[in-house]
BAKOL-583043 format. One record per residue (C-alpha): residue number from 1; z, y, x. Coordinates in steps of 0.25 Angstrom, whole numbers, plus 5000, padded with zeros to 4 digits. Layout:
// residues N
NUM/Z/Y/X
...
//
This chain:
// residues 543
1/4962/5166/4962
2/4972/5155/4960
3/4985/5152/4965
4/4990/5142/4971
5/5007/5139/4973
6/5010/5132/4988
7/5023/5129/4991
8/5029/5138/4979
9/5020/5149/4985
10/5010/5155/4978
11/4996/5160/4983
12/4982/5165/4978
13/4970/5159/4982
14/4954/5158/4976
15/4952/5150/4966
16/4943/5139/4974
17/4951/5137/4986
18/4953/5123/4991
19/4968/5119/4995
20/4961/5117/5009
21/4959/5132/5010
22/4974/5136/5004
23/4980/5125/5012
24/4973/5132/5025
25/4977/5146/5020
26/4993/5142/5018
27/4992/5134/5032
28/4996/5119/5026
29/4994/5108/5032
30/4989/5098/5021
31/4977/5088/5015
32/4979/5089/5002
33/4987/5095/4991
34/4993/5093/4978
35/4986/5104/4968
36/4997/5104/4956
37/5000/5092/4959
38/4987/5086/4961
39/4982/5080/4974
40/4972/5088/4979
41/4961/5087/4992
42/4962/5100/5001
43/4947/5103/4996
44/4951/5105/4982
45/4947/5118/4975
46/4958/5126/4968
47/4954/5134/4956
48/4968/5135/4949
49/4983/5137/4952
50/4990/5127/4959
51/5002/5123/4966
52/4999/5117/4979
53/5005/5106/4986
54/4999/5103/5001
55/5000/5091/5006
56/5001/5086/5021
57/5001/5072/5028
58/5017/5069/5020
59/5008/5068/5007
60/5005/5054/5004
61/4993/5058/4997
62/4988/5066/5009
63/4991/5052/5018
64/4981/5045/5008
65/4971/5058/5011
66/4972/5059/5024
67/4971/5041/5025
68/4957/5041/5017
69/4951/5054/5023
70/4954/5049/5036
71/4947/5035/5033
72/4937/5043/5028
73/4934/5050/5042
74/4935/5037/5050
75/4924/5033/5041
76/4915/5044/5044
77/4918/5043/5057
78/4914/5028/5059
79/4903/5029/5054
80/4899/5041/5061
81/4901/5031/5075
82/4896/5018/5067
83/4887/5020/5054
84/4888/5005/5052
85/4903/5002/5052
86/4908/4998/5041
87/4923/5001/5040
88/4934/4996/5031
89/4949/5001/5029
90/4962/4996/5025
91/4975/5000/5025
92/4985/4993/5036
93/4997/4991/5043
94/5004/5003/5050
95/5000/5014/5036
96/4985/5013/5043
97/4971/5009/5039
98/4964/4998/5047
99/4950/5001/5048
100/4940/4989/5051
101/4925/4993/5054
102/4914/4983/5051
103/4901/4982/5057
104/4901/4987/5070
105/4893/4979/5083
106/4907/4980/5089
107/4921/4977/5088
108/4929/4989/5086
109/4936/4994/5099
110/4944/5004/5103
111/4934/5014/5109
112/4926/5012/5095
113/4939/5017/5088
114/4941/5028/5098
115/4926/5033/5094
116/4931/5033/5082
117/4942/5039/5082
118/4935/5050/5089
119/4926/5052/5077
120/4936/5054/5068
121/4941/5063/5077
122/4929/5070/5076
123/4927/5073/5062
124/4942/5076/5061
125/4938/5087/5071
126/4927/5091/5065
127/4935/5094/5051
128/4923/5090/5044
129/4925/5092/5028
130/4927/5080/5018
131/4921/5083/5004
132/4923/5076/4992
133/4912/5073/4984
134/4910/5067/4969
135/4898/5057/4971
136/4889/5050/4959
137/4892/5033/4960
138/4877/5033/4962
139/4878/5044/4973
140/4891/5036/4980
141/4883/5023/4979
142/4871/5027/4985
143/4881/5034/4999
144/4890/5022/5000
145/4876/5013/5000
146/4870/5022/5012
147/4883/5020/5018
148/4885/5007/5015
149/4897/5007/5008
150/4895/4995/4999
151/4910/4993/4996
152/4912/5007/4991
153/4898/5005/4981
154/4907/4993/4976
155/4918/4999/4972
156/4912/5011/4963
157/4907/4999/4952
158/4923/5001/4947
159/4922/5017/4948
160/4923/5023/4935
161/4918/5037/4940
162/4904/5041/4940
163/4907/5049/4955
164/4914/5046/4968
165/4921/5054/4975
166/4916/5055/4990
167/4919/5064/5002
168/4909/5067/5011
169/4912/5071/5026
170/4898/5075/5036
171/4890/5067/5027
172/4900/5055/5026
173/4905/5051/5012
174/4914/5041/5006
175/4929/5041/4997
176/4940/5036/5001
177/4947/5036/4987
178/4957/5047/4992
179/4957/5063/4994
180/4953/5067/5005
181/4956/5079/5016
182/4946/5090/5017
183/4940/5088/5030
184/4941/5079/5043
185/4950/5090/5049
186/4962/5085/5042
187/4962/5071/5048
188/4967/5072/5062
189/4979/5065/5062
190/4975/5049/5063
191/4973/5036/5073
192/4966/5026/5075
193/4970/5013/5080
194/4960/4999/5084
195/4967/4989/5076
196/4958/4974/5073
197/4952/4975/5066
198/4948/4989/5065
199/4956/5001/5067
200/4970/5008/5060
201/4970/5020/5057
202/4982/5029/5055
203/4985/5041/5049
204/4995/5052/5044
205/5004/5046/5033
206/5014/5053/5022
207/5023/5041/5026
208/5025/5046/5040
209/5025/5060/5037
210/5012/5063/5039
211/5011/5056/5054
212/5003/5045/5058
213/5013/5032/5058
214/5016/5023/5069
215/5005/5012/5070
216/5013/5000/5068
217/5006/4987/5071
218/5010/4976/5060
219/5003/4963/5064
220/5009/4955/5054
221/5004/4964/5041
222/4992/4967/5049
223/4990/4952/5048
224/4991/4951/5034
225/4983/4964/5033
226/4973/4955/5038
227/4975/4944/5029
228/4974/4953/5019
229/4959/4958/5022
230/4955/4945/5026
231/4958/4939/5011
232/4951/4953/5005
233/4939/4947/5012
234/4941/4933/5007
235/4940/4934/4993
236/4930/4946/4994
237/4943/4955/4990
238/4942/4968/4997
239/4937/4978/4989
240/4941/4983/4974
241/4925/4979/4972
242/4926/4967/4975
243/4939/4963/4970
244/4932/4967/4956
245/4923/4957/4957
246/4932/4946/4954
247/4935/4953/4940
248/4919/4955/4939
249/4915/4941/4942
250/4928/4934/4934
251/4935/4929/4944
252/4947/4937/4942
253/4956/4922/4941
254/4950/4917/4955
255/4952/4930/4961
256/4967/4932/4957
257/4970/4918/4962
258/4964/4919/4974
259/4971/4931/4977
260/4985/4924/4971
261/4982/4911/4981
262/4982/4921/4993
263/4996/4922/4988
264/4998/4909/4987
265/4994/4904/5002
266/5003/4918/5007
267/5015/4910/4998
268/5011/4896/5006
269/5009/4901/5019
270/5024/4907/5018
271/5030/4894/5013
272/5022/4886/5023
273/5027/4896/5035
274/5043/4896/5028
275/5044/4881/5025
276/5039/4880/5040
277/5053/4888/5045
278/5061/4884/5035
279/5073/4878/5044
280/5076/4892/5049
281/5071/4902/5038
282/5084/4907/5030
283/5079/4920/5025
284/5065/4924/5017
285/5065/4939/5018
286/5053/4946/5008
287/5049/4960/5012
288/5039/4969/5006
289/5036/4983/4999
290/5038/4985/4985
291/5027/4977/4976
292/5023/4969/4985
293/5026/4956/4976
294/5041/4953/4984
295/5047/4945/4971
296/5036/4937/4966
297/5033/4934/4982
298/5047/4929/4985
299/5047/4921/4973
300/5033/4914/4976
301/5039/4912/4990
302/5050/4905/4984
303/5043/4896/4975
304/5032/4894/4988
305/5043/4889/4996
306/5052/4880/4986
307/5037/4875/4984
308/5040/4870/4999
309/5053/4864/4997
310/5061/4878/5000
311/5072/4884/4990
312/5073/4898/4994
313/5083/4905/4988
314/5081/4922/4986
315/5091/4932/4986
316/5087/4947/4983
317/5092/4958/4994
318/5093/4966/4981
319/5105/4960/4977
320/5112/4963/4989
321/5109/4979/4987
322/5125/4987/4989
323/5130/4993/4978
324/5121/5008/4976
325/5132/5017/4981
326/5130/5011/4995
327/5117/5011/4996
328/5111/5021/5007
329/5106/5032/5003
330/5091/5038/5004
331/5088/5053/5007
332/5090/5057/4991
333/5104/5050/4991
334/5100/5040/4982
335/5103/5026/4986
336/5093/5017/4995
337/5091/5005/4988
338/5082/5003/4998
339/5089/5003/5011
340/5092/4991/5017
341/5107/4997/5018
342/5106/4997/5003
343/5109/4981/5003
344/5122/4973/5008
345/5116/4967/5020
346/5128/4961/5025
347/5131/4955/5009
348/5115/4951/5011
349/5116/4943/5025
350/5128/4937/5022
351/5124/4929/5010
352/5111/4925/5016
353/5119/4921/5030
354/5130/4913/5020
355/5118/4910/5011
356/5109/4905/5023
357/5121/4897/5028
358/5122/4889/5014
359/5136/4898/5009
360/5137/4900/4996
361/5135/4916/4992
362/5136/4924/4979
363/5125/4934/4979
364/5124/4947/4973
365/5116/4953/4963
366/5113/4969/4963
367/5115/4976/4949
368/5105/4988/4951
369/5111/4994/4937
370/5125/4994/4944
371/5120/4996/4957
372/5131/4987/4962
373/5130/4972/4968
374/5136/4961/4958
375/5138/4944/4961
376/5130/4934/4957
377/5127/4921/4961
378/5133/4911/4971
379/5122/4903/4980
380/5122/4894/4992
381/5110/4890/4999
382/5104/4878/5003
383/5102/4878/5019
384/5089/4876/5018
385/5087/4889/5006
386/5079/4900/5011
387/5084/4914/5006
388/5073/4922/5000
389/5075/4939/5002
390/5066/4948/4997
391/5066/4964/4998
392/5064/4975/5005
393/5073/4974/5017
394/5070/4959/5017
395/5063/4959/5031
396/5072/4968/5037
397/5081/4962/5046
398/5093/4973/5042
399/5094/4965/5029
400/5096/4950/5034
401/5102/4952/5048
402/5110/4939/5045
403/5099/4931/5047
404/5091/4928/5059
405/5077/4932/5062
406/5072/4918/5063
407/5078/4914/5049
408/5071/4925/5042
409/5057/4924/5036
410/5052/4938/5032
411/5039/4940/5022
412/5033/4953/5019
413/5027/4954/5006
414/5015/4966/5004
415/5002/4967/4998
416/4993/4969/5006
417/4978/4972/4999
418/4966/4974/5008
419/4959/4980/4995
420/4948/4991/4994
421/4941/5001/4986
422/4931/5000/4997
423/4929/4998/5014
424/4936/5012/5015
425/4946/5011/5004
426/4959/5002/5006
427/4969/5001/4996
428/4983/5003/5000
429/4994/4991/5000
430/5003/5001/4994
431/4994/5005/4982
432/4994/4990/4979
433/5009/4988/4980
434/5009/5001/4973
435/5002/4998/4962
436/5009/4983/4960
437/5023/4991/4959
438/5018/5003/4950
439/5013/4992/4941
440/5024/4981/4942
441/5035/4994/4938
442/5026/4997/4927
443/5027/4983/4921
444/5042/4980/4924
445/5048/4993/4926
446/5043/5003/4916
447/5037/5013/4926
448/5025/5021/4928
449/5016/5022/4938
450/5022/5036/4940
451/5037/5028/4943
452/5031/5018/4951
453/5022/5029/4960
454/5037/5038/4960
455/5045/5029/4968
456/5031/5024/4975
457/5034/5032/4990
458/5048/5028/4989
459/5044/5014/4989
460/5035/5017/5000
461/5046/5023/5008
462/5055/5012/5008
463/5044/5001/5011
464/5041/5012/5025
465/5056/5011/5027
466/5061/4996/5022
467/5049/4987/5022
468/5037/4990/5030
469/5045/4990/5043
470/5049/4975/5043
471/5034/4971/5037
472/5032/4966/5051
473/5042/4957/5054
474/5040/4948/5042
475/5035/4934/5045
476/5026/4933/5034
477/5017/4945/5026
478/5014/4941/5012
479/5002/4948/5005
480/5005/4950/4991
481/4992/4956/4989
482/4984/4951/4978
483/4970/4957/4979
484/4965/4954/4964
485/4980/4964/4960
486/4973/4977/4958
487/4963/4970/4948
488/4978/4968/4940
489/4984/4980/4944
490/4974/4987/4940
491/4976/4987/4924
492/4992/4989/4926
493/4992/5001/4934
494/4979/5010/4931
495/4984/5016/4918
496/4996/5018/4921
497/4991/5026/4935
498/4981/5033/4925
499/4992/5038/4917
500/4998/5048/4929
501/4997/5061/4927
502/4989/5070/4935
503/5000/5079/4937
504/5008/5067/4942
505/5014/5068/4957
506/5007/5052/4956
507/4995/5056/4951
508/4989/5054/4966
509/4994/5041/4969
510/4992/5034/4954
511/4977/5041/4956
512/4976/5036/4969
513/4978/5020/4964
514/4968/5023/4954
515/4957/5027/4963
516/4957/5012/4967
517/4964/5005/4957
518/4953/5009/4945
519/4942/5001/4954
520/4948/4989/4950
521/4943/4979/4939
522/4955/4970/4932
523/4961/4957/4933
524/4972/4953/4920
525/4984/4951/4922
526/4983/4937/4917
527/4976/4930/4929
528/4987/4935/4937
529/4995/4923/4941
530/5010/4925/4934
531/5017/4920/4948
532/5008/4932/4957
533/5015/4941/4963
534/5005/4952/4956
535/5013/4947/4942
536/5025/4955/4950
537/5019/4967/4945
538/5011/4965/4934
539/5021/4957/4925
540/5021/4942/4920
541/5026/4936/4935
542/5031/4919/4933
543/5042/4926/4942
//
């Protein structure tokens, strides 16, 4: 016997049991479980002591479970309906995966979807079992070939390990890089929704307590969404696999300055689209979440427009932060730095209103080791001076009510990578900012990847509460994605994700980034241009 400690409470059970079994014998609703700390599928035998930690749809890490093993069914379940379909995913607006399907006679309709999602249904029904397998490379080759999954054949060239792991469901296999739940059984909670130019998919996430969020429809992302895959596609830049290739053939210099001049025509068309409304635009607002390349974009932005004869002039909200006794206070009692109450909006709009109106004002400057606001210089703007802003709050109109609508022009600032491991594996915008911020505060701030991974979810929180909302009523979205990065990211951030312990409470995130991040080959650091916005993060910026 073994014994196992649930909720401080302690039982006996034979050594052997899965945590399925125990979870079922406590009556807990979960889909996975932390065994001592370690994440754990539901399947797993225990043959020692252990504390228990069951976790339900709250848990992140069961949000990424359910998300792949879902995937995973809606695969088997279209190719049950259509054996040749080919489909692929990626992530999308609204916290959902879009999925496209290829190679079918017709176009995709409503009643196909329906079918569909009467499929899935089926299985889920069903409660058919999901089992992991450990598979030889040769033996994985030879299935993805009958199955005609050349992308995921490319792929296992850069796969150290001699074995994959695959799960197999009524015959079906494939991996999803990512636990999954024990049987179909567990995945009843979804939707499905026809959006061109396939289908969305939504599901339970930790970041709505375990619900299915609202669907909102974002056609201005979705736009760049799309711009985004089409230039994956253009320079033959949609897979890991492929992306290697540059660094296989040489071609590593062409390759980054390609991906640098997509930049480049973003910065154009901006100047081209402000220079046009230059009479009545006052205020350039810059929004984004955090490492999405903000500073060395605003500075570009500058120098794009002076380029056309424009002298913007930039003024940081930052400095215009109250003094830390006023802040508002968030639920620990700490102050919110990150409220928008945490700034002097009426100091803010009064010097751009006097400032906009040519009136001489002396701006502010914020000591953060006082915590109190000090005086600095005196300026007065020429009429025709564009003022730059950038920051969180930037787009919200709460910040700048002192300026009218039609003399504001707002940009929001993300990376948005339509990258792959293969067809069936997206990676997530957020693991790409994630990475840029865990290696740029290791580089200029002296902090592990265990700091950067702490103060991760509180990062996120405030982007959900500050940042994403206002996405939508930005005039212009700039991409900051730089598809050749992970090639450089790469070497800055593998060791020190490596170096987590096991016992870690970040051990599952850091070894979820290096289930993907070790596929890739290397680019140096050198053939990074020192004015890209990638130099933000790895060090050596001209700015």
């Amino acid at each position: 016997m073994i014994k196992v400690i649930i909720n401080n409470e302690e039982y006996s059970y034979p050594k052997g049991t899965t945590l399925e079994e125990i979870k079922n014998d406590r009556n807990i609703i979960a889909y996975a479980a932390l065994v001592n700390n370690r994440l754990r599928e539901l399947t797993f035998k225990l043959k020692f002591n252990a504390t228990l930690d069951f976790l339900d749809l709250t848990n992140k890490e069961v949000s990424r479970i359910y998300e792949a093993s879902l995937r995973y069914v809606i695969l088997m379940a279209i190719k049950n309906l259509y054996p040749s379909a080919k489909v692929i995913y990626n992530y999308s607006i609204s916290r959902s995966i879009l999925a496209e399907i290829h190679d079918l006679n017709l176009p995709l309709s409503n009643h196909m979807l329906d079918k569909i999602a009467k499929e899935v249904q089926r299985l889920i029904s069903l409660d058919l079992p999901i089992k992991r397998l450990r598979v030889p490379i040769d033996e994985a080759i030879k299935n993805y070939e009958e199955a005609g999954h050349y992308d995921k054949i490319d792929i296992l060239k850069y796969r150290e390990e001699k074995y994959v792991n695959n799960y197999i469901c009524e015959g079906y296999q494939n991996y999803m890089f990512s636990y999954m739940v024990p049987s179909t059984g567990y995945l009843n909670k979804f939707k499905l929704r026809l959006y061109h130019p396939g289908f969305m998919i939504q599901y339970p996430r930790s970041d709505a307590d375990g619900n299915i969020p609202p669907f909102d429809d974002a056609p201005i992302f979705t736009k760049t969404i799309k711009e985004a895959a089409k230039w994956s596609r253009i320079i033959d830049g949609d897979t890991i696999a492929r992306i290697n290739r540059y660094v296989e053939d040489d071609l590593q210099v062409e390759f980054v300055n390609m991906c640098e001049n997509k930049h480049n025509r973003q910065l154009a068309e901006l100047g081209r689209l402000i220079s046009s409304n230059i009479e009545d635009i006052k205020l350039i607002a810059i929004a984004g979440p955090s490492s999405s390349g903000k500073t060395t974009f605003s500075k570009r932005l500058k120098i794009e427009l002076l380029s056309r004869g424009i002298k913007p002039y930039m003024i940081s909200i930052d400095d215009y932060y109250r003094p830390r006794a006023e802040a508002p206070l968030d639920e620990d009692g700490k102050p919110d730095l990150e409220h928008i109450e945490a700034i002097d909006i009426d100091l803010f709009n009064e010097h751009l209103t006097k400032l906009i109106s040519n009136e001489e004002v002396q701006l502010p400057v914020f000591n953060f080791n006082t915590g109190f606001r000090e005086w600095g210089e005196k300026i007065k703007l020429d009429k025709d001076t564009p003022i730059i802003i950038e920051g969180i709050h930037a787009l919200n109109d709460r910040l700048t009510p002192g300026i009218p609508i039609n003399q504001k022009y707002k940009i929001f600032i993300a990376p948005q990578t339509q990258l792959h491991i293969d067809n069936h594996n997206p990676i997530s915008f957020t693991d790409l900012r994630l990475l840029r911020r865990m290696v740029r505060d290791q580089e200029f701030r002296n902090s592990s990847a265990e700091d950067t991974l702490a103060m991760w979810e509180s990062v996120r929180a405030g982007e959900f509460r500050w940042i994403y909302p206002f996405q939508e009523q930005a005039d212009y979205v700039f991409n900051s994605e730089l598809t050749y990065e992970f090639l450089v990211l790469k070497k800055h951030a593998y060791k020190s994700l490596r170096s987590i312990d096991r016992e870690s409470e970040y051990f599952i995130t850091a070894n979820k980034l290096l289930k993907f991040l070790k596929y890739f080959l290397e680019i140096d650091d050198e053939v990074v241009p020192n004015n890209s916005i990638l130099r933000e993060f790895i060090g050596k910026s001209v700015f």
